[in-house]
PDB file with one MODEL, atoms N, CA, C and O in Angstrom:
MODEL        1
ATOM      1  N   UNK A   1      77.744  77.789  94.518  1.00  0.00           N
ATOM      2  CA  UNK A   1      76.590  77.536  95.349  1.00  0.00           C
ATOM      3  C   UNK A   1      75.633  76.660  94.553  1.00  0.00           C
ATOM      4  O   UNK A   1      75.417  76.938  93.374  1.00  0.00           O
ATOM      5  N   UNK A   2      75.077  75.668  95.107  1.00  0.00           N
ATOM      6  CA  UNK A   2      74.177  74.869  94.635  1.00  0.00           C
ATOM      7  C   UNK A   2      72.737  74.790  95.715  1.00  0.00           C
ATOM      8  O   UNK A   2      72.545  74.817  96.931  1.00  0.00           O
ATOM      9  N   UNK A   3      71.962  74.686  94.565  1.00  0.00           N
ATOM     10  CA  UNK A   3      70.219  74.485  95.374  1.00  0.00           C
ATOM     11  C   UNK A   3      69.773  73.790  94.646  1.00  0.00           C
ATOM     12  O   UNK A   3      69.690  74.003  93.436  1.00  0.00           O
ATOM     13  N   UNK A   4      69.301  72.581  95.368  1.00  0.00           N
ATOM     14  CA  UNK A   4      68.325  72.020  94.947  1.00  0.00           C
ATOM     15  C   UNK A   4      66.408  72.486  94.622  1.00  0.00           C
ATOM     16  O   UNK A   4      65.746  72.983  95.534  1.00  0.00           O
ATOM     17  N   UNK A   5      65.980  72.293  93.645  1.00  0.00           N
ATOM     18  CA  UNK A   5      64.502  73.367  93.705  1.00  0.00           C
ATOM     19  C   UNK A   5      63.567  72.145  93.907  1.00  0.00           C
ATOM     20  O   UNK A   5      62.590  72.230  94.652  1.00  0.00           O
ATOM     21  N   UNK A   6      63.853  71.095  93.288  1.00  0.00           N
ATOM     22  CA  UNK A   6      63.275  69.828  93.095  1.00  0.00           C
ATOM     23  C   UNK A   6      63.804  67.871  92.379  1.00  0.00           C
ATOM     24  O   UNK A   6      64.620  67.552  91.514  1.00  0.00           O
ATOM     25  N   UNK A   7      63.274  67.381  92.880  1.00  0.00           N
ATOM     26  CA  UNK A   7      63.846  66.255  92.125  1.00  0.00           C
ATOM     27  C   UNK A   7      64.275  65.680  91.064  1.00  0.00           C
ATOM     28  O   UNK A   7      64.723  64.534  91.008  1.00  0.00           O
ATOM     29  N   UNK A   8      64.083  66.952  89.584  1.00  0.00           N
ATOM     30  CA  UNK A   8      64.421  67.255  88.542  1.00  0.00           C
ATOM     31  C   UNK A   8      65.167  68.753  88.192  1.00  0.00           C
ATOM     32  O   UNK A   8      65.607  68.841  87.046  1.00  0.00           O
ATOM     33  N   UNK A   9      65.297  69.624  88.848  1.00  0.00           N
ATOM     34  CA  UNK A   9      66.149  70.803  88.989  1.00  0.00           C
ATOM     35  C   UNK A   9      66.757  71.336  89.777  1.00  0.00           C
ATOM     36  O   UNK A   9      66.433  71.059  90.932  1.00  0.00           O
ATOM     37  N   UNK A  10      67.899  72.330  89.595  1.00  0.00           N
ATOM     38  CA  UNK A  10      68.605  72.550  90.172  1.00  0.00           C
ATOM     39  C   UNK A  10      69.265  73.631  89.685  1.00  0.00           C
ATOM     40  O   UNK A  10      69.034  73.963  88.522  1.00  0.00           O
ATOM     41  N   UNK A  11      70.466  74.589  90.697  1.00  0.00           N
ATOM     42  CA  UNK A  11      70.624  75.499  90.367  1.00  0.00           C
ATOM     43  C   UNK A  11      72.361  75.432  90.569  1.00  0.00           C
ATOM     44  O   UNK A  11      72.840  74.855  91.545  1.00  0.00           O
ATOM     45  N   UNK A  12      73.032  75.948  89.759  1.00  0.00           N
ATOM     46  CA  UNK A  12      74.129  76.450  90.601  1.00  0.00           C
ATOM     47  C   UNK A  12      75.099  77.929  90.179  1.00  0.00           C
ATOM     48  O   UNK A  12      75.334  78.080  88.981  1.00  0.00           O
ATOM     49  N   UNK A  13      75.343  78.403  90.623  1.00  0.00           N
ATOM     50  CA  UNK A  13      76.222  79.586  90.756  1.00  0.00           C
ATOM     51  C   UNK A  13      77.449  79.780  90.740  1.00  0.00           C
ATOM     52  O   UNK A  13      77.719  79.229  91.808  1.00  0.00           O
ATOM     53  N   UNK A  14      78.462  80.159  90.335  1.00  0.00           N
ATOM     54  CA  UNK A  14      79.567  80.041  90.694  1.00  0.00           C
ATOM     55  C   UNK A  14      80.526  81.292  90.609  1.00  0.00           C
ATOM     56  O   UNK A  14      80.689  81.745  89.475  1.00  0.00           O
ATOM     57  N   UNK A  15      81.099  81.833  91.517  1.00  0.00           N
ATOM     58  CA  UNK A  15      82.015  83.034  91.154  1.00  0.00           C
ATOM     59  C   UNK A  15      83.255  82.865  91.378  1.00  0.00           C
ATOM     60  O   UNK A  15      83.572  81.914  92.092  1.00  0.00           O
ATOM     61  N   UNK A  16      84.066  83.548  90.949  1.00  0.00           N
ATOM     62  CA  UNK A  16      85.739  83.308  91.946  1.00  0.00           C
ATOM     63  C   UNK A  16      86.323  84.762  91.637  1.00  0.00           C
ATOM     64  O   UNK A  16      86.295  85.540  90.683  1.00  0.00           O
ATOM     65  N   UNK A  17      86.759  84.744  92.670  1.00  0.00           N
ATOM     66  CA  UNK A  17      87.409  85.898  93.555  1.00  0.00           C
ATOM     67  C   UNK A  17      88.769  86.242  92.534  1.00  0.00           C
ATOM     68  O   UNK A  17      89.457  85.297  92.148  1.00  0.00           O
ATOM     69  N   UNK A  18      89.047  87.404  92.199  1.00  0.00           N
ATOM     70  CA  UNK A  18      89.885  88.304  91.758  1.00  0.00           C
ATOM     71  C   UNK A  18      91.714  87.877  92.615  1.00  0.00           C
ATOM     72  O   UNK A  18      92.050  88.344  93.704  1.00  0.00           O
ATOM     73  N   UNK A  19      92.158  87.401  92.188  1.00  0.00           N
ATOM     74  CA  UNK A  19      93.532  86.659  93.626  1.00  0.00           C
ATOM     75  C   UNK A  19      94.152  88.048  94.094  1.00  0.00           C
ATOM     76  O   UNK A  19      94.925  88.028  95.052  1.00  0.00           O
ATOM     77  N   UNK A  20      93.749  89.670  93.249  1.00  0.00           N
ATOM     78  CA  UNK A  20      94.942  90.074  93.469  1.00  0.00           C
ATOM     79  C   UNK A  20      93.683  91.343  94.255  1.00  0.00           C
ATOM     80  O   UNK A  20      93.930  92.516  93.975  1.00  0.00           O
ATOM     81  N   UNK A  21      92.587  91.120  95.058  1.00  0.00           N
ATOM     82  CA  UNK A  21      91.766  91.216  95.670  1.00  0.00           C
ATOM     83  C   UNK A  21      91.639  91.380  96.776  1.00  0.00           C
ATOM     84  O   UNK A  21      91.847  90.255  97.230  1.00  0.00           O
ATOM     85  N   UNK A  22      91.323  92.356  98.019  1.00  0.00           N
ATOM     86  CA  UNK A  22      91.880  91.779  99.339  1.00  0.00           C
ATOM     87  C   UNK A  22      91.100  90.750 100.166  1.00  0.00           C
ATOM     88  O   UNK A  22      91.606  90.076 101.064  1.00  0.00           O
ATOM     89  N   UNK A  23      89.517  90.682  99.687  1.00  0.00           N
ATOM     90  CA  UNK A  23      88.577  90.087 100.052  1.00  0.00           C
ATOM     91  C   UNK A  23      87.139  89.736  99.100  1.00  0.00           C
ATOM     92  O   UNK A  23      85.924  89.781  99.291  1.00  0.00           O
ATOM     93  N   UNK A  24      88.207  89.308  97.797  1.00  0.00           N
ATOM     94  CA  UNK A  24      87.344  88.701  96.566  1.00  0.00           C
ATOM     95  C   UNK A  24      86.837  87.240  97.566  1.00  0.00           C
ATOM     96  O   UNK A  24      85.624  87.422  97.669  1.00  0.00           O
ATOM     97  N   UNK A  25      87.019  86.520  97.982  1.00  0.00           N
ATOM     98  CA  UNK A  25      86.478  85.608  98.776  1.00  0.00           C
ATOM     99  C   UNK A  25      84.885  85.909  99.252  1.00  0.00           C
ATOM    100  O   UNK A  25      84.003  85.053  99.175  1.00  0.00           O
ATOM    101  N   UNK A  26      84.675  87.279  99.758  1.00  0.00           N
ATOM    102  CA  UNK A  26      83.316  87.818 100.201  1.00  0.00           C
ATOM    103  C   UNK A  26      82.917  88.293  99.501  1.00  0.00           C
ATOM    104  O   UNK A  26      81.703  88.360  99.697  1.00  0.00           O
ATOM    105  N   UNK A  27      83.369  89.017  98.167  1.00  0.00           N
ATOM    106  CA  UNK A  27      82.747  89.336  97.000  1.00  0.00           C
ATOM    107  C   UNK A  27      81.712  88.425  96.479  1.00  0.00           C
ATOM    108  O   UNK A  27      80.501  88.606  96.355  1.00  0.00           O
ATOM    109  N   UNK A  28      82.586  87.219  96.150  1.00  0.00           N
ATOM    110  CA  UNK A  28      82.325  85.581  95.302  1.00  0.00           C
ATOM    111  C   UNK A  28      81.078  85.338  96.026  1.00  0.00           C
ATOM    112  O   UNK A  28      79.994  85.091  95.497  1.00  0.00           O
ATOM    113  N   UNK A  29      81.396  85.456  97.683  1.00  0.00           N
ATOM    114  CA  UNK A  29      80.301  84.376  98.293  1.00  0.00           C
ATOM    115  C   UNK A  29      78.960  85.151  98.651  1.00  0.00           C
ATOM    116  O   UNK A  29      78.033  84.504  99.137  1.00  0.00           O
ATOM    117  N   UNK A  30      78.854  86.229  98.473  1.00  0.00           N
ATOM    118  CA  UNK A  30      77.837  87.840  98.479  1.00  0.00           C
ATOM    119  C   UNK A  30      77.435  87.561  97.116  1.00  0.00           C
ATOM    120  O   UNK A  30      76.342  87.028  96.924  1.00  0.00           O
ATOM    121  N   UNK A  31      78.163  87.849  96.186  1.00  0.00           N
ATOM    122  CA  UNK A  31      77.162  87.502  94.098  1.00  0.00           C
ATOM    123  C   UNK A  31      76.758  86.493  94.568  1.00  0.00           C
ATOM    124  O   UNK A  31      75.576  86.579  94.900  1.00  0.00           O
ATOM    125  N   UNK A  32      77.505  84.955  94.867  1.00  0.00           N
ATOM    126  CA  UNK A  32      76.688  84.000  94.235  1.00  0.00           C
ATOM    127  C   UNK A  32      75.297  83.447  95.223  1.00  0.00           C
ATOM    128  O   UNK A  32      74.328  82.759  94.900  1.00  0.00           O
ATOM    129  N   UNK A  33      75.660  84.044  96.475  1.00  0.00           N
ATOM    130  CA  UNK A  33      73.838  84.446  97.047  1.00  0.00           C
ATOM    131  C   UNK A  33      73.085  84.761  96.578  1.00  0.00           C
ATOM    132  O   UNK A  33      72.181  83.992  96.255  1.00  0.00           O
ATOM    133  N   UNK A  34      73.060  86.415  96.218  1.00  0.00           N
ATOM    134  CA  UNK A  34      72.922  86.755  96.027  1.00  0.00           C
ATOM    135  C   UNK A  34      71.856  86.873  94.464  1.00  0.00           C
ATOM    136  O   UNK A  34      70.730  87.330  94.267  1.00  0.00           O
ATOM    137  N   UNK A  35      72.922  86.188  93.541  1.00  0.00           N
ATOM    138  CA  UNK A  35      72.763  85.427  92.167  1.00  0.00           C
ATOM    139  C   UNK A  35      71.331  84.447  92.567  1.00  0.00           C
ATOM    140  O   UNK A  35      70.201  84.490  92.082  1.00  0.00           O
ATOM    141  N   UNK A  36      71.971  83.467  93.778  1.00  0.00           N
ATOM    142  CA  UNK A  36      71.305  82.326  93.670  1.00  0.00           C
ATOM    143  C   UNK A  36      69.677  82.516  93.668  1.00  0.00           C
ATOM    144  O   UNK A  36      68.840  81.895  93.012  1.00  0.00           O
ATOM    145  N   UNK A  37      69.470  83.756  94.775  1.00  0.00           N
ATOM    146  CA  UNK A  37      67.982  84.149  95.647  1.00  0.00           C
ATOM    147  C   UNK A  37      67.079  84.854  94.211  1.00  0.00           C
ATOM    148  O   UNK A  37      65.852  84.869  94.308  1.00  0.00           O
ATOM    149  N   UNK A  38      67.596  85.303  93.178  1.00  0.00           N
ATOM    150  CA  UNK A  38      67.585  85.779  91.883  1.00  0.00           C
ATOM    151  C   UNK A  38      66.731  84.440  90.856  1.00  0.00           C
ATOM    152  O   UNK A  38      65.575  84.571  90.451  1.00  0.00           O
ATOM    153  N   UNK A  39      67.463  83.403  90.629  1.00  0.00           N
ATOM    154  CA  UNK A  39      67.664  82.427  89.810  1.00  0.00           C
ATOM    155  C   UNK A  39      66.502  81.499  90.313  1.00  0.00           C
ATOM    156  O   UNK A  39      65.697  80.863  89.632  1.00  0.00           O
ATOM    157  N   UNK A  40      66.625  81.586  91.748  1.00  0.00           N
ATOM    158  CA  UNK A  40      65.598  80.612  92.622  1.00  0.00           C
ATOM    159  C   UNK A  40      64.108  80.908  92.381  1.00  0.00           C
ATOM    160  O   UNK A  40      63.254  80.054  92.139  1.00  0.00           O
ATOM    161  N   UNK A  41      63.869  82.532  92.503  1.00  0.00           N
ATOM    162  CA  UNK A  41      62.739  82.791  92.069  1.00  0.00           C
ATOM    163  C   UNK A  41      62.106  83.037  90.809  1.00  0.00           C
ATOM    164  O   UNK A  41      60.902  83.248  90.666  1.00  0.00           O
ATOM    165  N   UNK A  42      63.185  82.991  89.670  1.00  0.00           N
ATOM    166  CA  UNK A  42      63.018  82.383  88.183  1.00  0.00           C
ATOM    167  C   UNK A  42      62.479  81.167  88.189  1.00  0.00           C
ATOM    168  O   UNK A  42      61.275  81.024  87.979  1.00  0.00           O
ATOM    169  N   UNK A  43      63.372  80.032  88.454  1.00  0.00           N
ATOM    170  CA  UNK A  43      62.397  79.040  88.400  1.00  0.00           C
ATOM    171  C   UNK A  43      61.209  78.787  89.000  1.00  0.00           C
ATOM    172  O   UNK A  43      60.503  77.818  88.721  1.00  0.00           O
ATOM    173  N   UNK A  44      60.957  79.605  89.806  1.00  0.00           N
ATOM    174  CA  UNK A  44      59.593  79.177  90.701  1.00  0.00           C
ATOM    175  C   UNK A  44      58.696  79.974  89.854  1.00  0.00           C
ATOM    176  O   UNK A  44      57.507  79.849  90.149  1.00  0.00           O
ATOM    177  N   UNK A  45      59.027  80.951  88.643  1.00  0.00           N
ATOM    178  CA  UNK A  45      57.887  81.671  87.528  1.00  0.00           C
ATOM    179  C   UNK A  45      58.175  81.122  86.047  1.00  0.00           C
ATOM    180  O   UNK A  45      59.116  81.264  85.266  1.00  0.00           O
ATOM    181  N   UNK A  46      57.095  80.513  86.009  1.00  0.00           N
ATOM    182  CA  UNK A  46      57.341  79.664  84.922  1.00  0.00           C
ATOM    183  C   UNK A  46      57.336  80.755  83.709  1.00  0.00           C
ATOM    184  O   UNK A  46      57.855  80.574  82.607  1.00  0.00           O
ATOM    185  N   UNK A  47      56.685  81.852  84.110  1.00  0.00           N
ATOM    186  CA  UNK A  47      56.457  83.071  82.828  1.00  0.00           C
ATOM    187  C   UNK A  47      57.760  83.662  82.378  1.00  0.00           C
ATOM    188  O   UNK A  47      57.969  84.004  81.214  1.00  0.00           O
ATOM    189  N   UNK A  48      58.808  83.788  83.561  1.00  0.00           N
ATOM    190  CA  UNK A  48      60.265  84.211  83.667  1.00  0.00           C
ATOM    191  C   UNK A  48      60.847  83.211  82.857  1.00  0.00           C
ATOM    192  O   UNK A  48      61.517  83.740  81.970  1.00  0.00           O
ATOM    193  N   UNK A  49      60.864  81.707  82.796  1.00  0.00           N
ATOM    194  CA  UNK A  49      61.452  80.316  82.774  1.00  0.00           C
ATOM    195  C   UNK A  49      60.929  80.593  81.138  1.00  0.00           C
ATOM    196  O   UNK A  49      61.861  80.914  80.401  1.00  0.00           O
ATOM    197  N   UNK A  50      59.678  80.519  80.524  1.00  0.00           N
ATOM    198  CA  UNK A  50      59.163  81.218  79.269  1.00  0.00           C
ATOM    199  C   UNK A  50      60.096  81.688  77.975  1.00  0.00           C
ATOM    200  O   UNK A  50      60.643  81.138  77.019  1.00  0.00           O
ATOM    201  N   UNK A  51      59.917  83.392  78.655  1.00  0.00           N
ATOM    202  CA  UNK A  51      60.789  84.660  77.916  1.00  0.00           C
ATOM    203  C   UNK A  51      62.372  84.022  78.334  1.00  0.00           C
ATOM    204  O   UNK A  51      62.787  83.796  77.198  1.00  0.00           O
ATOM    205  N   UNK A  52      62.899  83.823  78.772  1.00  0.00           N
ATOM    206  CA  UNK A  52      64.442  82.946  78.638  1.00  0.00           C
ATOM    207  C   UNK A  52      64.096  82.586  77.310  1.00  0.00           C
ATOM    208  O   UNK A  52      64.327  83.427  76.441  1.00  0.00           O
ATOM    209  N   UNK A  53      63.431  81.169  76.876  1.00  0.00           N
ATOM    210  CA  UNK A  53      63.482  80.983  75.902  1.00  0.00           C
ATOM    211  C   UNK A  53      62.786  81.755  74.428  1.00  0.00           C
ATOM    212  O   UNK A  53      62.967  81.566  73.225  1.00  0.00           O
ATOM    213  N   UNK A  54      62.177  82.417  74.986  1.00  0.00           N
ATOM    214  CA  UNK A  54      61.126  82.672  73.810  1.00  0.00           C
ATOM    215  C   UNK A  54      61.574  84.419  73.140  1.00  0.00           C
ATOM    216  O   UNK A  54      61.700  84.867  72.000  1.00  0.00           O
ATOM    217  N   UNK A  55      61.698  84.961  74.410  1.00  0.00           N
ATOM    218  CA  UNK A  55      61.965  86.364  74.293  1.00  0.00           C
ATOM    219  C   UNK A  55      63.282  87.062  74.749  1.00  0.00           C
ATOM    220  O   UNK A  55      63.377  88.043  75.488  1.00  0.00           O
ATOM    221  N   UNK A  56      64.546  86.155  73.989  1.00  0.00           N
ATOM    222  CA  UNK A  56      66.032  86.478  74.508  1.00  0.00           C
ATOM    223  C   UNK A  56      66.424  87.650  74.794  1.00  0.00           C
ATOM    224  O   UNK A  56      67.072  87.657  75.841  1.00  0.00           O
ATOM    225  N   UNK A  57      66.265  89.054  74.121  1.00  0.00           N
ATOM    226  CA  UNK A  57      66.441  90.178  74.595  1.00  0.00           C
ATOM    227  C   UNK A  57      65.510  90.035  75.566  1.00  0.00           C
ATOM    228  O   UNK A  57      66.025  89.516  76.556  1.00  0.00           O
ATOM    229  N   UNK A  58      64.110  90.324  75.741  1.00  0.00           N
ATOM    230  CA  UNK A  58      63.415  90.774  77.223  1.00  0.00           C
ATOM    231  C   UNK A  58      64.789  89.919  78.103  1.00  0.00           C
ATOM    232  O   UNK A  58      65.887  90.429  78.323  1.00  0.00           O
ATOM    233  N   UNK A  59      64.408  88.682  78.456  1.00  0.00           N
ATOM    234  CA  UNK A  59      65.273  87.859  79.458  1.00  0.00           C
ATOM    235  C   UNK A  59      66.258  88.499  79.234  1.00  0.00           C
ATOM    236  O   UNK A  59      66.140  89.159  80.266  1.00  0.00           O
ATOM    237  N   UNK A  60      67.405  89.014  78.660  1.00  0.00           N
ATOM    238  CA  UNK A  60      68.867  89.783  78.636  1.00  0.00           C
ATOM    239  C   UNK A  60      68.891  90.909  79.774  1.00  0.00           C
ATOM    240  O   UNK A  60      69.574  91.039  80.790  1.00  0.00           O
ATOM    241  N   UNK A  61      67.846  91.688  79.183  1.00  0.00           N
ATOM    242  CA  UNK A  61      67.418  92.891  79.832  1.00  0.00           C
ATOM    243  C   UNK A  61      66.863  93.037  80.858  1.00  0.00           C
ATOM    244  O   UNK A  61      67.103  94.093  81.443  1.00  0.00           O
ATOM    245  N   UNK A  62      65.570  91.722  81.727  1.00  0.00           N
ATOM    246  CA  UNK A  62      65.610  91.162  83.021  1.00  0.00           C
ATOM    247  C   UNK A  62      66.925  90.753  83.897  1.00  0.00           C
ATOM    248  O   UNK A  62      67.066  90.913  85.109  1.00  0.00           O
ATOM    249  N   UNK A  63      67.907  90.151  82.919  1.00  0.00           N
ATOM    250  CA  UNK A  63      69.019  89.360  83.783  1.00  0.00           C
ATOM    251  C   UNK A  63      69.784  90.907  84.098  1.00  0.00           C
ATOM    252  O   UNK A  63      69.839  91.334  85.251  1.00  0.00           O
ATOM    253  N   UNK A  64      70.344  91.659  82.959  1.00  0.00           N
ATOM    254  CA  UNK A  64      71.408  92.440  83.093  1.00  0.00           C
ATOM    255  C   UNK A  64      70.694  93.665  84.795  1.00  0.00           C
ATOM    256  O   UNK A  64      71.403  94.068  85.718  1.00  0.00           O
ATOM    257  N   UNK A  65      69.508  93.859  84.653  1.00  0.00           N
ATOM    258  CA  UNK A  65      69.253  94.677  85.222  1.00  0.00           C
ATOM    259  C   UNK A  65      69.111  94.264  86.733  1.00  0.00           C
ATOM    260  O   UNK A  65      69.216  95.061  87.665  1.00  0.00           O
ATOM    261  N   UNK A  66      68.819  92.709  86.878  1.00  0.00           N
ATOM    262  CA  UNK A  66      69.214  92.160  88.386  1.00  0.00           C
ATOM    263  C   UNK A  66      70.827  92.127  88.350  1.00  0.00           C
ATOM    264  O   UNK A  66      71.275  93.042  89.041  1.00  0.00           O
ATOM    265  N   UNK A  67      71.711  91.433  87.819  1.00  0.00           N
ATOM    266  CA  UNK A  67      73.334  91.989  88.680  1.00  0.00           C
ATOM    267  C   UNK A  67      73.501  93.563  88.353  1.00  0.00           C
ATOM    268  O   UNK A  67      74.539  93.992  88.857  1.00  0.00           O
ATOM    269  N   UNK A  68      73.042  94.174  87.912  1.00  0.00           N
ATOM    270  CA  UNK A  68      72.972  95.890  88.007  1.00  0.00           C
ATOM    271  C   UNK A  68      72.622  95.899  89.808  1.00  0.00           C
ATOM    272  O   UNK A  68      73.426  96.211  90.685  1.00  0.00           O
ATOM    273  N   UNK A  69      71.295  95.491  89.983  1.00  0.00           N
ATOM    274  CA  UNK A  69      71.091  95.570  91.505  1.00  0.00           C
ATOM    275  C   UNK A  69      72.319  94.938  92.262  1.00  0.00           C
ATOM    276  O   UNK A  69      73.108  95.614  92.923  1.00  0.00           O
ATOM    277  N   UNK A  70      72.412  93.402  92.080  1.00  0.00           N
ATOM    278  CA  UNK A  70      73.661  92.969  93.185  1.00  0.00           C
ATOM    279  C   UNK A  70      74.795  93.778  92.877  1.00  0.00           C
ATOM    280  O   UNK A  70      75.585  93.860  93.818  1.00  0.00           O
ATOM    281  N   UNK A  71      75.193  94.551  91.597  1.00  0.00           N
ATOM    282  CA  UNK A  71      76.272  95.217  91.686  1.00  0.00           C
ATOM    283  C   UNK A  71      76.103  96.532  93.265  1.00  0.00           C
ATOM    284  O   UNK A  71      76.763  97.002  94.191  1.00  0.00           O
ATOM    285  N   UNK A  72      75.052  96.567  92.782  1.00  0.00           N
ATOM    286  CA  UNK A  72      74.637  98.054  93.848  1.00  0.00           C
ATOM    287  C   UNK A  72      74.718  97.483  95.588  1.00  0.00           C
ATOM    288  O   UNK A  72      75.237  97.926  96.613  1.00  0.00           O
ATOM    289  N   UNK A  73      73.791  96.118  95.189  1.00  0.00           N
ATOM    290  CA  UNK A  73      74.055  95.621  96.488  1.00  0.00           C
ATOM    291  C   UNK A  73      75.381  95.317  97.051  1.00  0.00           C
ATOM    292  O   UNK A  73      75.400  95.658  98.233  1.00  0.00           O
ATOM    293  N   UNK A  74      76.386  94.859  96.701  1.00  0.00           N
ATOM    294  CA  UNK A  74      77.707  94.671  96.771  1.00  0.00           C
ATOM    295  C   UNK A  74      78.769  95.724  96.987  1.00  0.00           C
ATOM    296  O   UNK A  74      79.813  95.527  97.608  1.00  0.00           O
ATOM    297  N   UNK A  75      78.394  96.903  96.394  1.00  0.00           N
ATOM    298  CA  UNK A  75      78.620  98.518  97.078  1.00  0.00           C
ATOM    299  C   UNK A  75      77.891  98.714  98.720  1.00  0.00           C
ATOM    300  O   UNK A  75      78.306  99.505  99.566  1.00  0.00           O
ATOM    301  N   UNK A  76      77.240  98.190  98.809  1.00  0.00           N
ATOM    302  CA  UNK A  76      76.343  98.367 100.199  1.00  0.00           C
ATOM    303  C   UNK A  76      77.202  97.700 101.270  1.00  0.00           C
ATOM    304  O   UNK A  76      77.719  98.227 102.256  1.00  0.00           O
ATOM    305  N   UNK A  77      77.248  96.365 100.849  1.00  0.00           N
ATOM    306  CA  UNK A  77      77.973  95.251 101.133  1.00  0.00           C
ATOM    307  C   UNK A  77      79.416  96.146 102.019  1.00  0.00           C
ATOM    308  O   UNK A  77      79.692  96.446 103.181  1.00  0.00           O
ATOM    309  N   UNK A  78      79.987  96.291 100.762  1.00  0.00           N
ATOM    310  CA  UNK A  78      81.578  96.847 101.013  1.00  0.00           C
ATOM    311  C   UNK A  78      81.969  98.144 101.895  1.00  0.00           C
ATOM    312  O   UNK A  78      83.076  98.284 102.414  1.00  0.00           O
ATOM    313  N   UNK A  79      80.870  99.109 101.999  1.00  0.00           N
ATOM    314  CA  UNK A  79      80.725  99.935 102.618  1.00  0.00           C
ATOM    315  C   UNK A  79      80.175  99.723 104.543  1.00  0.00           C
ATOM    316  O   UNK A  79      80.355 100.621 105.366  1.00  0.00           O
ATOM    317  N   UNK A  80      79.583  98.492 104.852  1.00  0.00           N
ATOM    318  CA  UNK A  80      79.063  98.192 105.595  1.00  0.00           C
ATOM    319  C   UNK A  80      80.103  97.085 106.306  1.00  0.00           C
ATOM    320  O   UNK A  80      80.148  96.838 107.511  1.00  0.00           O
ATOM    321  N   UNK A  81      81.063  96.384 105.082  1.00  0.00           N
ATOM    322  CA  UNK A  81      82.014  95.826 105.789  1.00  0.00           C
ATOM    323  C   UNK A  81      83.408  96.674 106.214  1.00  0.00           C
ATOM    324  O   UNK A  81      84.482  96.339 106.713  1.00  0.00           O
ATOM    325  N   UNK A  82      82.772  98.075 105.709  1.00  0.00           N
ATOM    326  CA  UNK A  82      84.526  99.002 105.371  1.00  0.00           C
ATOM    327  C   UNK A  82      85.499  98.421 104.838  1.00  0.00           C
ATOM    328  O   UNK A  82      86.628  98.073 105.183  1.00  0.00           O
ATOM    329  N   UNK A  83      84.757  98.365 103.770  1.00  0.00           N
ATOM    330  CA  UNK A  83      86.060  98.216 102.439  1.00  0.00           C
ATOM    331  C   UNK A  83      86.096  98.649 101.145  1.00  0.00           C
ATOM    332  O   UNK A  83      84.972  98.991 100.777  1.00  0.00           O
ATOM    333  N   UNK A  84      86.790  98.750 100.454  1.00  0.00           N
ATOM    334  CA  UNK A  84      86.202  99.268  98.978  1.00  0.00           C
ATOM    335  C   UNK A  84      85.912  97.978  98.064  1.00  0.00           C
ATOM    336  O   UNK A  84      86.250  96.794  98.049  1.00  0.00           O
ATOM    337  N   UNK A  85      85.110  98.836  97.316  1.00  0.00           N
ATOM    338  CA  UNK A  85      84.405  97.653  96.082  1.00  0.00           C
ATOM    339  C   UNK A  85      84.716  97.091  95.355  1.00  0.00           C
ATOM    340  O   UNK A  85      84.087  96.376  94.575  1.00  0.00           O
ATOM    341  N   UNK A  86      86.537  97.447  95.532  1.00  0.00           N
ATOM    342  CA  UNK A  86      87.433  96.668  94.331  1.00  0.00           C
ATOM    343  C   UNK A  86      88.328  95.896  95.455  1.00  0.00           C
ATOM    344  O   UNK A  86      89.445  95.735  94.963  1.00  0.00           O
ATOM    345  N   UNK A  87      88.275  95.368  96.742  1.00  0.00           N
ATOM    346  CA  UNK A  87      88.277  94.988  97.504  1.00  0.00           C
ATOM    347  C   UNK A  87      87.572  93.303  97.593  1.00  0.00           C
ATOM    348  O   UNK A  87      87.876  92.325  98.276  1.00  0.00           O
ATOM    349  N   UNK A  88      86.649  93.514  96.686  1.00  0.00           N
ATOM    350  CA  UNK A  88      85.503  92.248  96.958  1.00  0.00           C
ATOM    351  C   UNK A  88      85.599  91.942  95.560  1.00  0.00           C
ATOM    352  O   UNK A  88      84.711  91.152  95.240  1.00  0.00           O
ATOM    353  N   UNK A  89      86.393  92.293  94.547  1.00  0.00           N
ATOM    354  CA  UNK A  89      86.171  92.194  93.042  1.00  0.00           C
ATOM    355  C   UNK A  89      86.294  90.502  92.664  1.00  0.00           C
ATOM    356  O   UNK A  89      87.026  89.600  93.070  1.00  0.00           O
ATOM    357  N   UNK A  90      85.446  90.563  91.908  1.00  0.00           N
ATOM    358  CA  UNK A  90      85.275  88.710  91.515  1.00  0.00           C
ATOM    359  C   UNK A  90      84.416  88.553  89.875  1.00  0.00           C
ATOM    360  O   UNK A  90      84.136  89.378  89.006  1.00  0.00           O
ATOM    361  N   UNK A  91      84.255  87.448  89.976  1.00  0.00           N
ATOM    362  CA  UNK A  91      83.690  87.285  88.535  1.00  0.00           C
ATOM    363  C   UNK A  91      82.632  85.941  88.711  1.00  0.00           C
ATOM    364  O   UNK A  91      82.924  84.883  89.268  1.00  0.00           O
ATOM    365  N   UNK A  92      80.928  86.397  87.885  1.00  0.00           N
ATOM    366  CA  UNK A  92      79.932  85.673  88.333  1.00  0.00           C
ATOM    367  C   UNK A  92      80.508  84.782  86.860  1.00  0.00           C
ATOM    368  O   UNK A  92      81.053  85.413  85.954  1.00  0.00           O
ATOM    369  N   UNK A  93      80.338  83.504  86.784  1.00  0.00           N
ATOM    370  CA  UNK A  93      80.050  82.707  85.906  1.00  0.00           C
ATOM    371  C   UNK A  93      78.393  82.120  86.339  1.00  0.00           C
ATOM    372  O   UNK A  93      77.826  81.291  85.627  1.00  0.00           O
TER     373      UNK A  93
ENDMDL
END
């Protein structure tokens, strides 16, 4: 997934689906939304954009604890599509 934020930045996302998966395809395309709506509102806080550089653990510990949420969200996801969560299994790069 790609977004443009401005005429000098940009974002992109990328996941891919698990092949041996039954619907890593909706996994992939659920994270990297998901990811993206995350990342989008990083750059729009320059204080977030900051601690990335300045304060690598804080930012670690911001990042790890948002895909903690899309992990959770993605359980929601799978349950709402009736399927299981290893069903949608994929990998965020």
């Amino acid at each position: 997934v790609f977004k443009n934020i401005s005429p000098t930045k940009g974002i992109v996302v990328v996941a891919d689906g698990a092949g041996s998966a039954a619907h890593s395809d909706w996994g992939a395309k659920f994270v990297c939304e998901e990811s993206m709506k995350f990342f989008s509102q990083i750059i729009d806080n320059q204080q977030l954009i900051d601690k990335c550089f300045t304060q690598p653990l804080e930012w670690q510990s911001i990042v790890h604890q948002k895909l903690s949420i899309i992990r959770t969200s993605l359980e929601s996801y799978a349950s709402k599509k009736k399927v299981l969560i290893s069903d949608l299994a994929c990998t965020l790069m």
